[in-house]
Structure formats: C-alpha cells, structure tokens
Backbone atoms as SQL, in Angstrom:
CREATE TABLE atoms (id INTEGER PRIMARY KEY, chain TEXT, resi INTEGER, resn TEXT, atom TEXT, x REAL, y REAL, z REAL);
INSERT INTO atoms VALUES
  (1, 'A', 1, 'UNK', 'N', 0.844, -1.185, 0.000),
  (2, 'A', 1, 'UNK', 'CA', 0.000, 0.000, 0.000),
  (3, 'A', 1, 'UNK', 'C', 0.886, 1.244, 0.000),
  (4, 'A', 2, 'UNK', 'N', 1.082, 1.830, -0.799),
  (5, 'A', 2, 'UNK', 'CA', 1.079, 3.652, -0.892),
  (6, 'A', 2, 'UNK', 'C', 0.838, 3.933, -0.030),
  (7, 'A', 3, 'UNK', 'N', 1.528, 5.475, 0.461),
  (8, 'A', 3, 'UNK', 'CA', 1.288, 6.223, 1.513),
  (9, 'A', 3, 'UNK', 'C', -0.024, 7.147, 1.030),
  (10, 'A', 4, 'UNK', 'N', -0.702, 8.008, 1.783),
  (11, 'A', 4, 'UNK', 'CA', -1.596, 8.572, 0.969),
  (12, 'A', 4, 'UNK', 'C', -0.626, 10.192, 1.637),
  (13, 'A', 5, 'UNK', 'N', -1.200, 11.078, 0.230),
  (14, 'A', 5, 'UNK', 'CA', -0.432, 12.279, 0.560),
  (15, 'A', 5, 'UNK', 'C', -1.039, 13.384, 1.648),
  (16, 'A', 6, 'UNK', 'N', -1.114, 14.561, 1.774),
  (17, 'A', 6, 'UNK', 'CA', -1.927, 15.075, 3.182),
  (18, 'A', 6, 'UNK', 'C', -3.126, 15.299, 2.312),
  (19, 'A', 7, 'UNK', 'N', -3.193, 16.254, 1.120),
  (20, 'A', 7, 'UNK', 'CA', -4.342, 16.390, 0.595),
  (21, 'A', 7, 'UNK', 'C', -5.103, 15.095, 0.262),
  (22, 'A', 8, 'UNK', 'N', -4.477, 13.690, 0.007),
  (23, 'A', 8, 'UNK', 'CA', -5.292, 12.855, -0.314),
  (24, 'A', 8, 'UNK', 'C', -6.342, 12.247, 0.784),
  (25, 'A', 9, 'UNK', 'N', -5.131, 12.445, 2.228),
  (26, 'A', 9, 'UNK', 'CA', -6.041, 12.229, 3.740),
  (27, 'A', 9, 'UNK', 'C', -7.206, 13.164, 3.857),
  (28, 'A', 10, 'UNK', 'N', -6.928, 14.712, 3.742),
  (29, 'A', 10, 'UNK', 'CA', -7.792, 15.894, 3.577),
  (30, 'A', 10, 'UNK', 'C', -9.356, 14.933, 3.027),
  (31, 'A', 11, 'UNK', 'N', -9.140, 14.771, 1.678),
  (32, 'A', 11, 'UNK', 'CA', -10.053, 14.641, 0.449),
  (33, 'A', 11, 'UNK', 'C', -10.790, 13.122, 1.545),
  (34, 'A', 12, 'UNK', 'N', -10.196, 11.989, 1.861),
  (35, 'A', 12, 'UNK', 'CA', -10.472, 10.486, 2.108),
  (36, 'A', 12, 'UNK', 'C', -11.517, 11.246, 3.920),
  (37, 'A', 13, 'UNK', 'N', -10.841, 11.975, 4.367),
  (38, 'A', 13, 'UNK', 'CA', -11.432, 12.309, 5.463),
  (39, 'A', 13, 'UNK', 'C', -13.106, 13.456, 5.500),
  (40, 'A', 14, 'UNK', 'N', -12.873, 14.021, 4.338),
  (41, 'A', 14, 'UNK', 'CA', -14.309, 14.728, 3.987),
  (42, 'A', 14, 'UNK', 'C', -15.324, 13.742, 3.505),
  (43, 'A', 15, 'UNK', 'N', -14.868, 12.976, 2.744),
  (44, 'A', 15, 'UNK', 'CA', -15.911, 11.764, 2.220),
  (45, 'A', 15, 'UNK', 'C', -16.042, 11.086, 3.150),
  (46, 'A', 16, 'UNK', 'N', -15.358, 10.745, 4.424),
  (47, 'A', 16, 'UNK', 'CA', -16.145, 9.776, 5.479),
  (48, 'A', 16, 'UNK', 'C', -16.705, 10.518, 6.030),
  (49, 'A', 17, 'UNK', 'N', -17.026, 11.614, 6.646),
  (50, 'A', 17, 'UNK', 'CA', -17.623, 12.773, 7.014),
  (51, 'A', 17, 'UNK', 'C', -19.083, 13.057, 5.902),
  (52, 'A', 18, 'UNK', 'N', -18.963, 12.160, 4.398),
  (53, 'A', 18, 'UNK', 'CA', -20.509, 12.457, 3.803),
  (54, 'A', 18, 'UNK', 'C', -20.422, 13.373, 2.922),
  (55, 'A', 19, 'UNK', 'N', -19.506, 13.987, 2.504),
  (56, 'A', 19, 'UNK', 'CA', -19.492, 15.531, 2.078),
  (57, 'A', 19, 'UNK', 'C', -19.272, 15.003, 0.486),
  (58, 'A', 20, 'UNK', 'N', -20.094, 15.537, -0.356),
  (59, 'A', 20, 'UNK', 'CA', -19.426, 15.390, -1.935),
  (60, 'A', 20, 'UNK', 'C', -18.313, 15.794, -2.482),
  (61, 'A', 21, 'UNK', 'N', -18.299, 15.388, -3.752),
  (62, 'A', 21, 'UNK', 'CA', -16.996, 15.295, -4.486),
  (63, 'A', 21, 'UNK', 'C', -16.833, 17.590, -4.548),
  (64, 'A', 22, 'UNK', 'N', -18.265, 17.719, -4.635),
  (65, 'A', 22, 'UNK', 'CA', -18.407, 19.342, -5.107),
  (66, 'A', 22, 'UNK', 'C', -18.374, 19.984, -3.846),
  (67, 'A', 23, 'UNK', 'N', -18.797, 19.645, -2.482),
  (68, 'A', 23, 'UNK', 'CA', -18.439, 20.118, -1.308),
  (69, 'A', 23, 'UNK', 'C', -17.030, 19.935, -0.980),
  (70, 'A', 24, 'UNK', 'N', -16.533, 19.024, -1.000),
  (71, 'A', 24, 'UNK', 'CA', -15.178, 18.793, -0.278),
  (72, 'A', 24, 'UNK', 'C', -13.975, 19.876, -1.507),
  (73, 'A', 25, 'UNK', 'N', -14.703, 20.063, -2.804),
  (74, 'A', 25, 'UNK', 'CA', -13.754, 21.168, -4.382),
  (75, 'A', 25, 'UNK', 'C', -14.011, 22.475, -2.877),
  (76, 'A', 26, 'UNK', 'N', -15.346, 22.767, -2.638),
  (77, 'A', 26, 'UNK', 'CA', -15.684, 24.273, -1.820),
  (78, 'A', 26, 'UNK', 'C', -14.801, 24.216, -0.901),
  (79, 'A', 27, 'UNK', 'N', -14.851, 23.196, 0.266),
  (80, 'A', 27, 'UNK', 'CA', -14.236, 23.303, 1.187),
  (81, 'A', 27, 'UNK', 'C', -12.353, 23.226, 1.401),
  (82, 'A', 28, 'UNK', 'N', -11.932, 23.230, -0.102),
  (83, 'A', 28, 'UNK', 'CA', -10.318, 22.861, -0.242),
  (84, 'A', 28, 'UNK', 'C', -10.134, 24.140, -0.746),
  (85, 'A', 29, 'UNK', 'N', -11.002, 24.714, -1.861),
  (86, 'A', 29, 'UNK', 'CA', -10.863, 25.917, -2.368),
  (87, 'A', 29, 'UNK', 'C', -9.788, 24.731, -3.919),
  (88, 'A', 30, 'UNK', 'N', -10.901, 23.777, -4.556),
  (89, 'A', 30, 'UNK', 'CA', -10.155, 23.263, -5.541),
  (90, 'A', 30, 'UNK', 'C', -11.070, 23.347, -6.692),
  (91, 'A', 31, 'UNK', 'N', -11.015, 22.273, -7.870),
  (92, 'A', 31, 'UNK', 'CA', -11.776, 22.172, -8.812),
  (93, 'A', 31, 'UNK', 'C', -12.287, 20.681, -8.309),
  (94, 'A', 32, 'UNK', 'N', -13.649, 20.476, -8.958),
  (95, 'A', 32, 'UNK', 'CA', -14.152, 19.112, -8.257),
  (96, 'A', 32, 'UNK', 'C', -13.504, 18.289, -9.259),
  (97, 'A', 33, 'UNK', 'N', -12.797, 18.802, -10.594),
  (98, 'A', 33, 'UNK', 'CA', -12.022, 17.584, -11.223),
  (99, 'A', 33, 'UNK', 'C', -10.905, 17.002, -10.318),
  (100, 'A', 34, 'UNK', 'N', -10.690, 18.210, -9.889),
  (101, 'A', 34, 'UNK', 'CA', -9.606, 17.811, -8.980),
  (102, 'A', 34, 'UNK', 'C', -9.160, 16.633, -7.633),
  (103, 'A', 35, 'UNK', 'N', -10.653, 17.046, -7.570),
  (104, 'A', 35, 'UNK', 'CA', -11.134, 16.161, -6.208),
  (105, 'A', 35, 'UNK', 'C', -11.483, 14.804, -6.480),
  (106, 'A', 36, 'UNK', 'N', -12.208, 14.813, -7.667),
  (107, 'A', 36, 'UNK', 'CA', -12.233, 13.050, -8.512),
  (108, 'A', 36, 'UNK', 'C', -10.955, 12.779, -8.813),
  (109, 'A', 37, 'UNK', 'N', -9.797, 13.457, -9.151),
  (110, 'A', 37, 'UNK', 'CA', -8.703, 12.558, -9.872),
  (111, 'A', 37, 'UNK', 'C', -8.397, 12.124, -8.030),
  (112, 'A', 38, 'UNK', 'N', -7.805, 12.735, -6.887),
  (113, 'A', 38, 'UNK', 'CA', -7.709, 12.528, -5.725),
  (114, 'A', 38, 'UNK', 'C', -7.795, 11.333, -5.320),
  (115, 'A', 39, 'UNK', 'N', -9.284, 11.283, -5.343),
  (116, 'A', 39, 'UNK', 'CA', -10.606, 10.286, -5.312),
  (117, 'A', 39, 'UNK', 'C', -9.815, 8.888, -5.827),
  (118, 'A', 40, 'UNK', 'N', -9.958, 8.980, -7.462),
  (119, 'A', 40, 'UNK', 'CA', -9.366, 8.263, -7.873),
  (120, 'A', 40, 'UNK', 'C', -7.844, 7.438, -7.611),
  (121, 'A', 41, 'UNK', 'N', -6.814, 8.406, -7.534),
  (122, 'A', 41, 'UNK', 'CA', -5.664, 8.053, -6.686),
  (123, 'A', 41, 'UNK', 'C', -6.012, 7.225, -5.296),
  (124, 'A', 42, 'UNK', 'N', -6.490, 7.667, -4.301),
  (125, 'A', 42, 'UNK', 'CA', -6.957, 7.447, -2.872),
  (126, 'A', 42, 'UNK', 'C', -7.172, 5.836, -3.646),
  (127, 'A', 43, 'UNK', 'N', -8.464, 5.613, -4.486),
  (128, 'A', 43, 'UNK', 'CA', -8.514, 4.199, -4.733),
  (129, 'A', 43, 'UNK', 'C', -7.733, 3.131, -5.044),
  (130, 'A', 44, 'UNK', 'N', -7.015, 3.432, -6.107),
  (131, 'A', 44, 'UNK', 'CA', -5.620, 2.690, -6.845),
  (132, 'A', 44, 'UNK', 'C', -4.838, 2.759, -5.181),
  (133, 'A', 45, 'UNK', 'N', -4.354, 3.943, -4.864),
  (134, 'A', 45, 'UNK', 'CA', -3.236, 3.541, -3.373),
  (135, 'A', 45, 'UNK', 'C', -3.821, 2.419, -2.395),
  (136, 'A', 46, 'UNK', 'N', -5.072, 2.508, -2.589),
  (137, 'A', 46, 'UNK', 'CA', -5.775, 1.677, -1.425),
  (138, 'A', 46, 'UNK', 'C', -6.405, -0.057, -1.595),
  (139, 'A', 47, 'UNK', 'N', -5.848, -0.095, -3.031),
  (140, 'A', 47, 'UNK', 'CA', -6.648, -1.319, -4.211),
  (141, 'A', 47, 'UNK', 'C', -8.346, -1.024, -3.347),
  (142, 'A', 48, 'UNK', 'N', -9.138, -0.231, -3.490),
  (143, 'A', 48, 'UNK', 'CA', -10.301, -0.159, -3.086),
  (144, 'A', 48, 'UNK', 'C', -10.633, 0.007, -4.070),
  (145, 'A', 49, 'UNK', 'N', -12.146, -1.333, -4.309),
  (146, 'A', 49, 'UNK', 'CA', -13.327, -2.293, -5.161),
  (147, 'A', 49, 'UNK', 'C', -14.259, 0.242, -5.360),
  (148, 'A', 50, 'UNK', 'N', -14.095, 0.637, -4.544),
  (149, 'A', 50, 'UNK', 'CA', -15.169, 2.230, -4.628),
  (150, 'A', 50, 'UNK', 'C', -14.475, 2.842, -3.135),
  (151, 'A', 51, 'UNK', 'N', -15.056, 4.070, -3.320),
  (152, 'A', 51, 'UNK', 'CA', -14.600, 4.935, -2.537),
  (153, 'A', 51, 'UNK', 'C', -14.892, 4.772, -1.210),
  (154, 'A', 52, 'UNK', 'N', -16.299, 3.908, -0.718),
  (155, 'A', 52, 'UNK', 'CA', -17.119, 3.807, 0.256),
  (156, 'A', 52, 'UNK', 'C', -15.751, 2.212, 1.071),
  (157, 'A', 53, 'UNK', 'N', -15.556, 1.646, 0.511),
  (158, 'A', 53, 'UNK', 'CA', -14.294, 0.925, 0.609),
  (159, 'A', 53, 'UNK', 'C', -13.235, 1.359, 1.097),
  (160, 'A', 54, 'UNK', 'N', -12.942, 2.242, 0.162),
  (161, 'A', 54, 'UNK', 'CA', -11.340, 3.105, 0.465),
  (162, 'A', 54, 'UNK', 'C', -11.196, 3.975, 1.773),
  (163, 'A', 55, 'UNK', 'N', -12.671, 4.305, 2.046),
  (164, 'A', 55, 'UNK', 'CA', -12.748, 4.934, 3.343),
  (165, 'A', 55, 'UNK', 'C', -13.117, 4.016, 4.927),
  (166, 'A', 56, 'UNK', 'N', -13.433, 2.691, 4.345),
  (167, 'A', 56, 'UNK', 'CA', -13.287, 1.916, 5.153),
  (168, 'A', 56, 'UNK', 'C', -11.588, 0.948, 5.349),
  (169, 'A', 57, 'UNK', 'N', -10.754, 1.387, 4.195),
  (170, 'A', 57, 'UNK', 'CA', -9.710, 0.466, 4.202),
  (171, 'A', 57, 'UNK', 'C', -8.853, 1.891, 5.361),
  (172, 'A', 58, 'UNK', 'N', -9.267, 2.896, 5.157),
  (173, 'A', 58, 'UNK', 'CA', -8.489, 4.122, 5.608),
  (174, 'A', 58, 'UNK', 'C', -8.689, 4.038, 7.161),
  (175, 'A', 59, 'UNK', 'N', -9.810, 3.960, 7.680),
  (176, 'A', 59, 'UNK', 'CA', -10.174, 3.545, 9.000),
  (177, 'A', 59, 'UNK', 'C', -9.502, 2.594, 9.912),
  (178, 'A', 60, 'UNK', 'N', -8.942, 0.967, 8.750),
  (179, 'A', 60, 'UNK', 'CA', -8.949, -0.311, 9.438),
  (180, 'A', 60, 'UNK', 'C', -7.262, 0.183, 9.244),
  (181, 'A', 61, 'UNK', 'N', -6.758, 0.952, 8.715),
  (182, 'A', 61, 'UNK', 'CA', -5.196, 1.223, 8.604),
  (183, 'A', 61, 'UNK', 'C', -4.731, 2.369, 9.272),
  (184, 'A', 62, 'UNK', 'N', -5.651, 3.091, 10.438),
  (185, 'A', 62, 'UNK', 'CA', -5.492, 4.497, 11.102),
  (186, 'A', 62, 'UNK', 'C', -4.918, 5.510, 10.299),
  (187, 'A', 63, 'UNK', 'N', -5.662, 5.552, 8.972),
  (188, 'A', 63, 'UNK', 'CA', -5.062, 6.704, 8.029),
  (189, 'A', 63, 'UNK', 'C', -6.099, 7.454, 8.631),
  (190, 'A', 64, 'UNK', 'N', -7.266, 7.460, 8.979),
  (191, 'A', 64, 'UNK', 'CA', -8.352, 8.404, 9.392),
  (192, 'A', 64, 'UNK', 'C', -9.112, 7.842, 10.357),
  (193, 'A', 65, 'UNK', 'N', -9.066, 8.949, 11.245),
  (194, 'A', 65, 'UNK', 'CA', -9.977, 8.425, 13.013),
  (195, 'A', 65, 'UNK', 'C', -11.771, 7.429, 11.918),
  (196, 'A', 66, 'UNK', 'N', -12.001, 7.179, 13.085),
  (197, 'A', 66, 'UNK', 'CA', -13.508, 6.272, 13.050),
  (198, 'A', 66, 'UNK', 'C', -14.246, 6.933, 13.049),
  (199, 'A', 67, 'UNK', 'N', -14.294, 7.661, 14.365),
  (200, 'A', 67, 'UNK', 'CA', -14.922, 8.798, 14.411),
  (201, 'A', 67, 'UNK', 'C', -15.712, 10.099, 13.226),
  (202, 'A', 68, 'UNK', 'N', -16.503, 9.869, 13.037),
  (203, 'A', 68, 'UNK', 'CA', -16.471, 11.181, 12.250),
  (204, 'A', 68, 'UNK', 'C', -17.755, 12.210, 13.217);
C-alpha cells in the first residue's frame, strides 16, 4: 500500500464525514475535477473495489480516526 499524501487524507477524510466530491472542491478551495482525480488516486493507493471501501480500508489502517 502507498502512503496517501496530506491532501489525499484531507479529500479520504471529507468523504467519510458524507461531504461530496463538489463540497469537499468548496471546502479545499479546488476544482471538483480535482477532487475526482484525488478520489481516484486514494482508490488505486488503497486497491479499493469504490470509494465507500477506500474509506473503510483508511479507518482499518489508522489513516483516518472512526470517528467522524
């Protein structure tokens, strides 16, 4: 497994939190293409089947609290 980078934790930690691909572009101050390629990366680093995955593989590897 890849490390994930800070913005990719940023991006993996708004989506477990619920927030869309177009909320989490507002809340970075990015483009939401931006936030899908992320997205995308986050998956490939994580071999995660979807994102709802990747944020559960992020959890079981303390890349991101449980907590949200």
């Amino acid at each position: 497994m890849k490390a994930l980078s800070f913005r990719e934790i940023q991006v993996i930690s708004y989506t477990a939190k619920g927030l869309t691909a177009k909320e989490i572009a507002r809340a970075l101050n990015l483009e939401h293409r931006t936030v899908e390629v992320y997205v995308s990366n986050i998956r490939k680093k994580l071999s995660a089947k979807n994102i709802a995955h990747a944020v559960y593989i992020a959890i079981q590897k303390n890349i991101i609290n449980g907590s949200v």
